[in-house]
Structures are given as C-alpha cells and as structure tokens.
C-alpha positions in Angstrom: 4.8 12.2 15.3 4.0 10.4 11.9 0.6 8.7 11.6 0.4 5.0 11.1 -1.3 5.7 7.8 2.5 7.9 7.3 4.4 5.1 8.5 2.6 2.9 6.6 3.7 5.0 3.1 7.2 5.0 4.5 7.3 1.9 4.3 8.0 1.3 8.2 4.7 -0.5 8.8 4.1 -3.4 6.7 0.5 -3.3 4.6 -1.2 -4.7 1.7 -0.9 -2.4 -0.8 -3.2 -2.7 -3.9 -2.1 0.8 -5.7 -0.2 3.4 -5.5 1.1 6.7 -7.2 3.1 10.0 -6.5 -0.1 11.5 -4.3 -1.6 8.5 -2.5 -1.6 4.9 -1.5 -4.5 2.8 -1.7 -4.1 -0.7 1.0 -6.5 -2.9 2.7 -8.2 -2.4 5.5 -6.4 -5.0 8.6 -10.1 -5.0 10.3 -12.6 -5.4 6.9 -16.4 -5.4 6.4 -16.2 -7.2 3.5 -13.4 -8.4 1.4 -11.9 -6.2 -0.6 -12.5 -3.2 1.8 -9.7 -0.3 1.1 -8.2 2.6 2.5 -7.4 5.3 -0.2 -4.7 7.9 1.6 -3.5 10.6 0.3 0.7 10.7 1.1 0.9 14.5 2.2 -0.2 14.1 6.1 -3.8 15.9 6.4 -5.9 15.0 9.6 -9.5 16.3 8.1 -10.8 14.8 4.3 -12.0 18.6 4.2 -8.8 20.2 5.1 -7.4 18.7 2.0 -6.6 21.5 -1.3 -9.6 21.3 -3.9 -7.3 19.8 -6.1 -6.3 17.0 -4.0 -9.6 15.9 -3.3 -10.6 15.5 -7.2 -7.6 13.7 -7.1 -8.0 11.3 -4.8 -11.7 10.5 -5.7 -10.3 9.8 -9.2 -7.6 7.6 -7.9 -10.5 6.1 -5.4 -12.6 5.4 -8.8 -9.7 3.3 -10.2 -9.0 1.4 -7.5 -13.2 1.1 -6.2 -13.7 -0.2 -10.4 -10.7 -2.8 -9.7 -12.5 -3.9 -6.5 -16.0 -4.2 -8.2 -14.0 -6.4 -11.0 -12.2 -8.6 -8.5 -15.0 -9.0 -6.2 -18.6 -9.1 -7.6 -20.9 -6.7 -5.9 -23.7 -4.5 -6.3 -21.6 -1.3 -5.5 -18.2 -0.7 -4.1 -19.3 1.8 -1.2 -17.5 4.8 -0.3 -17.0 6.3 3.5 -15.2 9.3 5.0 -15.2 8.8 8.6 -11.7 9.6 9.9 -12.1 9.7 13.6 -10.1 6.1 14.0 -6.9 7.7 12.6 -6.0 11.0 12.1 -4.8 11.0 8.4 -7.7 11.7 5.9 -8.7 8.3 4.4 -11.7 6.9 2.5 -13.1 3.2 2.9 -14.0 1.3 -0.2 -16.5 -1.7 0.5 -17.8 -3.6 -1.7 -21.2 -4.3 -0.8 -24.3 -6.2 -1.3 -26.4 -4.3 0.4 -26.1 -1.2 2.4 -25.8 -3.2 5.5 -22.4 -3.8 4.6 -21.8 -0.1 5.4 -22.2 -0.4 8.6 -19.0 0.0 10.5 -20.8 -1.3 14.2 -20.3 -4.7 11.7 -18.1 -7.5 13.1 -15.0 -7.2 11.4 -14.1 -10.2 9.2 -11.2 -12.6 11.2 -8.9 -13.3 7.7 -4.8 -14.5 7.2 -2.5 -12.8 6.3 -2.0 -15.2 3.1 -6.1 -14.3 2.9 -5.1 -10.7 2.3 -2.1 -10.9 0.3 -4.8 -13.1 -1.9 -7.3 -10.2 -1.6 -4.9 -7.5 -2.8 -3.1 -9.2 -5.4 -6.7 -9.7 -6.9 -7.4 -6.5 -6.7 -4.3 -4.8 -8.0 -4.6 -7.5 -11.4 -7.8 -5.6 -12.3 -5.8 -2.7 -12.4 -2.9 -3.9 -14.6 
C-alpha cells in the first residue's frame, strides 16, 4: 500500500506543490507552524530518512537548500528550520519552517487554520523565488 506522501507524487492526492524534480517533490505542509512550512520527499518510497542511499541524502539536502533559500526569500525570517521527525508518516520527509525564533520549531505548536486560496498564495510565492 502506497503512502500518502506516494499518492501525493502520483498525483492521486491533490497538494501544493512548490518544486519538484526527477528524485523528490517538495509541497506544503496541510497542518503548518508557520507559513511557508514544507515537506521535502524523496519520490522512491523509504520509511526511515536514515535508510535512504548516501547519495540520496546529499541529494535531497541540496534540493532541501533550494527550496529552504526560496522560502527564506518569499517569507522573511531569521532561519528557515529544518526537522526529521518521520513518525506521522511513513515516507522519509524533512520539514522546512521558517522561523523567528526556535519556538517555531516546536511541533506541540497549534497548527495555523489557513484556505486553501491561503496556500495556493503561499506556494506560488515560494516557487517564484525559485524561477
């Protein structure tokens, strides 16, 4: 059975995609700290960020960089934060929040309550900074 994160990529489950190439897919986060918070996925299905190849890992940090420098640009912040969690799904993923502070990091947060025109705002920002 797929992963949402897989169906997502399929293209079965709708999202709001802010990048993409041939390894991973990079959309917002439906339940955000902050906006501008974004999964980074890699396409191949891996539960564990550590059971990824070497390789795939450098990759998808540099891909995270892009899209993390994008967020920074399209939403003013001290730092874009990065997380590796990956209990809530089991398809390796990193969060990418911009923060203020590192109080924004914290995932007991509430979760901000936004549209979907809000996030189809919030992604097309993002993916101009990286055009």
């Amino acid at each position: 059975m797929a992963t949402i994160f897989s169906r997502i990529v399929a293209g079965e489950i709708p999202s709001y995609k802010v990048a993409e190439n041939e390894e991973f897919y990079a959309f917002l986060d439906i339940n955000p700290l902050a906006k501008g918070h974004t999964l980074v996925i890699p396409k191949r299905e891996v539960d564990y960020f550590f059971d990824l190849e070497d390789s795939e890992i450098a990759a998808m940090q540099v891909f995270a960089k892009k899209v993390a420098t994008a967020i920074k640009k399209a939403f003013p912040c001290v730092k874009v934060g990065q997380a590796v969690l990956g209990l809530e799904v089991p398809h390796a993923h990193i969060h990418l929040v911009p923060m203020q502070s590192e109080k924004d990091m914290l995932f007991t947060n509430p979760k901000l309550q936004l549209t979907p025109e809000d996030f189809k705002e919030i992604a097309a920002k993002i993916s101009a900074q990286l055009a």
